[in-house]
C-alpha positions in Angstrom: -75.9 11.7 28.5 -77.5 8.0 29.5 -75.8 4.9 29.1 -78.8 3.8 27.2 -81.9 5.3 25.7 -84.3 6.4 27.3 -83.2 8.2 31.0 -84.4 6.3 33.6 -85.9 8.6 36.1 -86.2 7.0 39.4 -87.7 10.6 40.8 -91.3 10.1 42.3 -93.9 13.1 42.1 -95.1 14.3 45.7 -97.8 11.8 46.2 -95.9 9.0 45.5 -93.2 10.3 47.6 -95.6 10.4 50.7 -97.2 7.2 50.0 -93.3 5.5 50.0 -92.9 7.0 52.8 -96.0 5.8 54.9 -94.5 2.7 53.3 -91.5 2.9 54.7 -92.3 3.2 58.2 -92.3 -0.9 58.7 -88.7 -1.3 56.2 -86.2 -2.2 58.0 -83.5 0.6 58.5 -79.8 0.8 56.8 -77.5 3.7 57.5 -75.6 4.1 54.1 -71.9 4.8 53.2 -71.0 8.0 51.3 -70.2 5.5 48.3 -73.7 3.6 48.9 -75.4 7.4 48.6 -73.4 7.9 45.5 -74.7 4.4 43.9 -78.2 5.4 45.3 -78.4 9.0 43.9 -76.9 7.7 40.6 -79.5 5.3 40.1 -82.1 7.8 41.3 -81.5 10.7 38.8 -80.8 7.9 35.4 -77.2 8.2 36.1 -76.9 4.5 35.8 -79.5 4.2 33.1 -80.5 1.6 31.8 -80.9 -0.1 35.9 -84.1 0.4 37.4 -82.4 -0.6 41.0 -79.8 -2.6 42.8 -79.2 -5.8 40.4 -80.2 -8.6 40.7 -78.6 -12.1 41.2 -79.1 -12.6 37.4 -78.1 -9.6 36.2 -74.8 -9.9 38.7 -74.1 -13.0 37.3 -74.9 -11.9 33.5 -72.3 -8.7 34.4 -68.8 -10.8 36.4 -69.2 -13.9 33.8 -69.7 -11.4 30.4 -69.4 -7.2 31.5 -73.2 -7.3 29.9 -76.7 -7.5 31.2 -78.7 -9.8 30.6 -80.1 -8.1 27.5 -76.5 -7.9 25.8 -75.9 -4.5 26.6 -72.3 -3.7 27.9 -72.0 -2.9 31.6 -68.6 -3.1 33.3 -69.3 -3.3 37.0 -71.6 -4.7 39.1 -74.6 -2.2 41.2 -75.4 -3.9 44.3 -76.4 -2.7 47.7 -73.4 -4.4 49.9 -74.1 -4.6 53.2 -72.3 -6.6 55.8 -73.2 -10.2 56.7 -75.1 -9.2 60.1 -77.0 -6.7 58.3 -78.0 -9.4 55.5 -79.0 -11.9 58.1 -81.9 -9.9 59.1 -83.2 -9.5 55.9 -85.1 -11.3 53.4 -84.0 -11.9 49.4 -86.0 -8.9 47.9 -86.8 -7.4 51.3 -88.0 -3.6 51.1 -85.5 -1.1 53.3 -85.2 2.2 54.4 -81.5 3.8 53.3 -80.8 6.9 55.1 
């Protein structure tokens, strides 16, 4: 069962999937931890519904100061895609990648 009403499905249908992926080809690369996969496959099948994605700086913020989003629903942990700094350097704030 969700966290929240509805599921959020992150699942694409086949030509989606192919155009993300001729998308993809210019991202930037990230190999990802076991526990990054986890975070990633959780958000993909609605298993950390209501997030659409990695949070934002607003919605970290809205979670460490008050274990809510920003909409007041109660979410105890922060969802972010850590990397390390030399990783972060070469990327932009909002910058597309490429997890494998």
């Amino acid at each position: 069962m969700p966290h929240s009403n509805p599921l959020i499905n992150l699942l694409v249908d086949n030509d989606k999937a192919e155009e993300l992926k001729q998308q993809s080809e210019h991202f930037p690369s990230i190999t990802l931890t076991k526990r990054q996969l986890c975070d990633l496959e959780m958000l993909i099948n609605g298993g950390m519904s209501p997030l659409t994605g990695y949070m934002d700086k607003k919605t970290y913020d809205s979670v460490i100061q008050t274990t809510r989003l920003p909409d007041k629903q109660l979410w105890p942990i922060p969802i972010v895609l850590d990397i390390d700094a030399k990783t972060a350097a070469k990327l932009s704030s909002g910058a597309s990648v490429f997890p494998f």
